[in-house]
Phi, psi and omega in degrees: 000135179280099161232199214202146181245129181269160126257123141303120153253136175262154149222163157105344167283137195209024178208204171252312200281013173260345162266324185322292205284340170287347160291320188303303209306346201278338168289356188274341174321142147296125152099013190275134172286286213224144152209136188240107159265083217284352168141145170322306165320328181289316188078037178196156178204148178255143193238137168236130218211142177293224195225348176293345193274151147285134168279348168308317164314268185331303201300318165326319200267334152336293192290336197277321175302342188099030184200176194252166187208122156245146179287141162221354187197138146260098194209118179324151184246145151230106170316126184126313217214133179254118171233070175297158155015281176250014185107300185296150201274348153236192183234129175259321204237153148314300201205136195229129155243126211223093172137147179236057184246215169292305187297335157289356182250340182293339182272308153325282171309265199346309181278009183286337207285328205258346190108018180245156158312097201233138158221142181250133200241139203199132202241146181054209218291135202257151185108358199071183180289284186353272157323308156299296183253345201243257209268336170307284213253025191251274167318305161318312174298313173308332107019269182294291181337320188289301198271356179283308215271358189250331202215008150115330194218185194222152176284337200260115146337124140089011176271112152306102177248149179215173185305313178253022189198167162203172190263103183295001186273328197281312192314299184328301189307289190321334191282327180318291147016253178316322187274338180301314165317300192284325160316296164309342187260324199255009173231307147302320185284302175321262159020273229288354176278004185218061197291348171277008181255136181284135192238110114346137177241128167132142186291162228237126193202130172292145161258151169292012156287309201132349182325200151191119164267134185232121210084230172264342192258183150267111177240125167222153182235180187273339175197140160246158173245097148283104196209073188265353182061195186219191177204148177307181215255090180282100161275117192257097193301152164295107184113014204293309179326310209257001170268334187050087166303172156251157174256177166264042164278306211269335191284315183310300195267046182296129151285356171219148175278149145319170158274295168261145173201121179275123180263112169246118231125158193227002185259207181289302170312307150301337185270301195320292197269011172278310207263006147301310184280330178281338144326316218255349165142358187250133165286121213226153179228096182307140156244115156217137191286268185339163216265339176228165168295128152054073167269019161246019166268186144302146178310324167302340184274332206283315201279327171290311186265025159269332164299335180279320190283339167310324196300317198290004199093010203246152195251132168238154163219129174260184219358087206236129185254106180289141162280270177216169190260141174205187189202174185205107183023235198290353186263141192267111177244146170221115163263133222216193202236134158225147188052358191112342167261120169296157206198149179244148149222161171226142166195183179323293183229175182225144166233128189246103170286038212265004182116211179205143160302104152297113158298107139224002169305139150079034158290315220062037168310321175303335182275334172261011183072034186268088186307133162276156159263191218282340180264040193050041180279173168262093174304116165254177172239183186321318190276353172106357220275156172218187224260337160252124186355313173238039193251147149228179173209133185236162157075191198308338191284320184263183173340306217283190183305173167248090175225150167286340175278339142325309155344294202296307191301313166295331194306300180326282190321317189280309152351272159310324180273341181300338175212078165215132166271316154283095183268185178206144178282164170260131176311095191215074158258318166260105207222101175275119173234159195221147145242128192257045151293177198247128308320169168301184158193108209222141224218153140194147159077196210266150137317191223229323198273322188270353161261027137269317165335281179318006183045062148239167192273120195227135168242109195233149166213193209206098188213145203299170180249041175242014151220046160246107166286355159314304194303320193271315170318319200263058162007042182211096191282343194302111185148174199201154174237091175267117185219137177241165202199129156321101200307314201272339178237343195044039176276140173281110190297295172199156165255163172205125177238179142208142181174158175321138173069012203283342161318320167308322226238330178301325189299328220283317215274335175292352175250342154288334166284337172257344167247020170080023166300162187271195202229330179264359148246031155247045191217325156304317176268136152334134182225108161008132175255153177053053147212158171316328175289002185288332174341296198306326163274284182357287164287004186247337173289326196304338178299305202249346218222162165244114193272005156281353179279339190268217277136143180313178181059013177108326204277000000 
């Protein structure tokens, strides 16, 4: 016999004796089997009905009680008869989620949200890269690093400091701290504020029934998400073994700094902490294989914070090719090619920057028909959707970009389309990044080079932060203001900056790139005088105007 399950969203309950009555009235329905309403907090109640109910019925009858009801799910029942997914004979969960970082938990809540059975199965430390190993304690250091290399002394209470050292085990501790701190509040506390979603212990691995096994057990659900995250990605050069490289997980949490230390890579992760270590007292030397620093900005930002870091003392060499790793007692070698010439560098420690690795080793994805790309990520498409149907994939395991906030957003995303028929894609047309060197280097929308790919007709202008007068109060020019732009419409293609703070300053512009602002309505608002973000008029004037010519406020 055919019958059907409705999903609900209530609004307007704000007691208990407020789900009795929207269950009663939904039972008061002709033809309602069943409603399971877990209680007013939840805000949703599943409904099972013979196929004659309407979902118009239900809301109506809600609404008649004095409260509101949205339609949110239909989907046939055949009484009787368990028909999971995947092959397996029963259903424990709606949706197993798998990794217990941002993007996994964004996915939890959400479908808890809609009213589904959710358990997240998390193998080691619960929060993810973020919190744990990444931007927590990445920014923190940078932080200190920062406030050591500018005012002299360091902020976290109870730091010892002198002209030539400060104490790094208390930094360490304080950075511990904060992560230990943050964990607990945005994740164990979070958990536990959601008691109907189930916490798994244990690695996460597919059966070829369609399962998971976790632990001693078994699970299968109707659908997963998978946002197991990544970890760096150790290349493995000839000698890597007998060089023991660090990653920046092992660096961060070092108990002693190096004196020296050579980095290889060029990207966010070598520029944040290599010039974090050099602040902090250690001599440090870039290796990077591209012909420039961070070669998928523009060339002006690569060729600018490669002068700042030179100011500091920071040694950088491009188009540096590695050979192999080797060592001499306390020393690091790394032998490498620039032009066709071998070449040595030495130092202390190696820190190896080189991207990161998607946890997907030993799942058993292969079983489940779940495509890798060629750097083991999990291919996902626009809806988070992954090569098997009822698969998803959210954050650093998969395609996508690696920000936590992206994480967070696929989780969601993938959440919602696992049990919809209206899916929706994730948005990343406007998409914003940041790097967090002194200066910032902050990023949206196309280069200059990929929106000519892309055949537009491209207009760019470029202008110094020695005509922001924010910039010139706070004595600090360093840095350039870049907007590319559609020749033909003046729509803003993409910014690209570097300056202090250029992270503040980046949102204004990610919201001009996703609704099509002109170059003449950023030249039409009123902008604040003396803050960095006015750069931004500044340079959209810099199209029609000579901006050594204007006058404060822009004008």
């Amino acid at each position: 016999m055919e019958q059907q399950q409705i999903k609900l969203r209530i609004s307007g309950m704000t007691c208990a004796s407020c789900a009795t009555h929207v269950s009663n009235a939904l039972q008061s329905v002709a033809g309602v089997k069943t409603v399971e309403l877990p209680g007013w907090h939840a805000q949703f109640a599943t409904v099972v009905a013979d196929t004659s109910v309407t979902p118009t019925m239900l809301t109506e009858a809600v609404q008649d009680a004095g409260y509101k009801a949205t339609f949110t799910e239909q989907i046939p029942v055949q009484v009787g008869v368990s028909e999971p997914s995947n092959g397996a004979t029963h259903i424990d969960f709606d949706l197993l989620v798998i990794g217990g970082g941002s993007g996994g938990f964004a996915a939890a809540i959400t479908a808890h949200e809609l009213g589904k059975q959710v358990a997240i199965v998390n193998a080691g430390t619960i929060g993810g890269t973020c919190v744990n190993v990444g931007c927590v304690p990445s920014k923190t250091l940078i932080r200190a690093a920062e406030a050591w290399h500018k005012a002299g002394h360091h902020p976290f209470v109870g730091v010892r400091t002198t002209q030539q050292s400060l104490d790094w085990e208390v930094v360490r501790q304080e950075k511990n701290d904060l992560v230990s701190s943050l964990r607990q509040s945005k994740y164990v506390d979070v958990l536990a504020a959601y008691p109907e979603i189930s916490l798994i212990e244990g690695r996460a691995i597919f059966q070829a029934d369609g399962s998971v096994r976790a632990g001693e057990k078994t699970y299968c659900a109707s659908r997963y998400i998978i946002a197991t995250g990544a970890q760096p990605r150790m290349h493995p050069f000839p000698g890597v073994e007998e060089a023991a490289p660090l990653n920046s997980t092992t660096l961060m949490d070092s108990e002693q700094l190096p004196k020296s230390l050579i980095i290889l890579g060029g990207r966010a992760i070598a520029l944040e902490l290599g010039q974090t270590m050099a602040r902090l007292g250690v001599e440090v030397l870039i290796l990077q294989r591209s012909v420039r620093l961070v070669p998928e900005h523009e060339p002006e930002i690569g060729h600018a914070i490669q002068e700042y870091l030179e100011q500091e003392g920071i040694g950088v060499f491009t188009g540096v090719t590695v050979d192999r790793l080797t060592r001499e007692g306390d020393t690091r070698i790394v032998h490498a090619r620039m032009m066709g010439q071998p070449r040595e560098f030495r130092a202390d420690q190696i820190l190896m920057a080189l991207g990161r690795q998607p946890n997907t080793t030993g799942m058993g994805l292969e079983q489940v028909g779940v495509q890798l790309d060629v750097n083991g990520a999990i291919t996902v498409n626009e809806y988070q959707q992954t090569t098997n149907p009822n698969i998803y994939a959210a954050g650093d395991v998969s395609t996508n970009p690696e920000y936590v906030y992206v994480a967070a957003a696929a989780g969601a995303t993938a959440a919602r389309n696992a049990f919809s028929v209206d899916l929706k894609p994730l948005d990343l047309s406007a998409l914003p990044g940041i790097i967090f060197t002194d200066p910032q280097i902050a990023t949206v929308g196309l280069t200059e080079d990929a929106a000519r790919r892309a055949g537009y007709e491209v207009e760019s202008h470029t202008i110094s932060l020695d005509y922001v007068p924010r910039a010139l109060a706070a004595r600090d020019t360093r840095g350039l203001i870049k907007l590319v732009a559609d020749r033909p419409t003046g729509r803003i293609l993409g910014v690209h900056l570097v300056a202090a703070e250029a992270g503040e300053v980046i949102q204004t512009a990610t919201l001009a790139v996703k609704f099509g602002l002109t170059v003449a309505d950023l030249t039409g608002t009123l902008f604040p005088y003396l803050t960095q973000v006015e750069g931004l008029k500044l340079a959209a004037l810099s199209f029609t105007k000579d901006v050594a010519k204007l006058s404060c406020c822009a004008v």
